[in-house]
N, C-alpha and C positions, 0 to 999 in steps of 0.2 A: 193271740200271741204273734206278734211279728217274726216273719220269715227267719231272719239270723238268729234269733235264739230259738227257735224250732232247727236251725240247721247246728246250733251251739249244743242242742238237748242230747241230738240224736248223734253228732261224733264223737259228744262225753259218753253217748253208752256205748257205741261201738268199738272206740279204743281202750272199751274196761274204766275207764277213770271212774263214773256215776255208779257201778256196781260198786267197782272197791271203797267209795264213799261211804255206799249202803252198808256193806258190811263193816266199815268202822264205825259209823253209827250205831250198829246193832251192838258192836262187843262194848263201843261205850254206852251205853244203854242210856243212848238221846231220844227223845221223842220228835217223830219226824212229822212235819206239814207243808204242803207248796206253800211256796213261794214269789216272786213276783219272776216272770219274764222265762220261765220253767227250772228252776232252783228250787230245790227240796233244803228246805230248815231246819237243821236237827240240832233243838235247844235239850240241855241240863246234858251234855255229855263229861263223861266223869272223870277223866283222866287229865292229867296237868302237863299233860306233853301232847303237842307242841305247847309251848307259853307267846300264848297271843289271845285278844278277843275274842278270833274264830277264825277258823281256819277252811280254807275251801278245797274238794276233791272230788274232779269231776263237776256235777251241776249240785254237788253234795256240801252245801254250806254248813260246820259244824260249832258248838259256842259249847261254852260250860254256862251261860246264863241261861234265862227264862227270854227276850226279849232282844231285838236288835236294834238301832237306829237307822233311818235311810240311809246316810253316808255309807255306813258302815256294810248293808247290805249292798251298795251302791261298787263298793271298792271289791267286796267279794268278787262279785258277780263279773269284774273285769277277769280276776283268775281263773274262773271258770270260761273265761274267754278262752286263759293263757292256755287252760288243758286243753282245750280244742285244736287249736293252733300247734299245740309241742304232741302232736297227734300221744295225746294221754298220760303214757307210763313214765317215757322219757322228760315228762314234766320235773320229777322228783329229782334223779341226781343234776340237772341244771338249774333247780332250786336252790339246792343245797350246795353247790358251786358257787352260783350267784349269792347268796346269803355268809360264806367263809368269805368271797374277796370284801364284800362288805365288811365285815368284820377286822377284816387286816387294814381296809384301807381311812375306816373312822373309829371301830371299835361298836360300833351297833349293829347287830344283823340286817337293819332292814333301810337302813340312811341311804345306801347305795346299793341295795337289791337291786339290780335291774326289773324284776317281775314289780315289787313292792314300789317301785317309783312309776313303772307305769300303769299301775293299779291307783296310783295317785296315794303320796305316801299321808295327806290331809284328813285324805275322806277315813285312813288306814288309823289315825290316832299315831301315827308315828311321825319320830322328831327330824329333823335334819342337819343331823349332829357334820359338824366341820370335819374338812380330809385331816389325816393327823399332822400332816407336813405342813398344812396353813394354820394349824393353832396355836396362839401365842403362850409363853410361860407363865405356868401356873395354872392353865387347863389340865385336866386329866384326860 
């Protein structure tokens, strides 16, 4: 494993991010496996909140399917960047900061996420819905 994500593994456990992963893996009762680049995969978890493909916390990638695609792992695996960098906890409420102005300012949570757009909102399966002030009559 290359140095950065050995240095990405060890600050998501140290700022609690990768435990608190664990433990919502466990009460969603996902089945966990590594992953590529030191990312723990925890597929079939059973709760529909959050509503995304999969969501990531800590080096703790979580899905309600059985299976992921590279992109899709690919795009995770930037957020588990982002929890290294936002030294862990304080990830959440500037998530969900970041995901309300989005919301005011196209109507999608994740169009102008900052975290979500530099996650690359592509690899994300998410669209890049227009500001609401640039879109012409008769868009919703």
């Amino acid at each position: 494993m290359e140095r950065r994500f050995r240095f990405r593994r060890t600050a998501n456990f140290i700022n609690l991010a990768t435990p608190l992963g664990l433990l919502i893996s466990f009460i969603g009762g996902a089945t966990r496996q590594s992953g590529p680049d030191g990312l723990i995969l925890a597929f079939g978890y059973r709760y529909r909140f959050p509503i995304a493909g999969a969501f990531t916390v800590g080096n703790v990638v979580l899905t309600r399917r059985h299976a992921l695609d590279e992109r899709l792992i690919r795009h995770e695996a930037r957020h588990a960047t982002q929890w290294a960098w936002c030294v862990g906890l304080p990830m959440l409420p500037l998530y969900l900061l970041s995901m309300a102005v989005s919301v005011v300012i196209c109507g999608h949570q994740a169009s102008y996420n900052v975290f979500e757009r530099l996650a690359d909102l592509d690899d994300g399966g998410y669209p890049r819905a227009p500001l609401r002030w640039r879109r012409t009559k008769g868009m919703p």
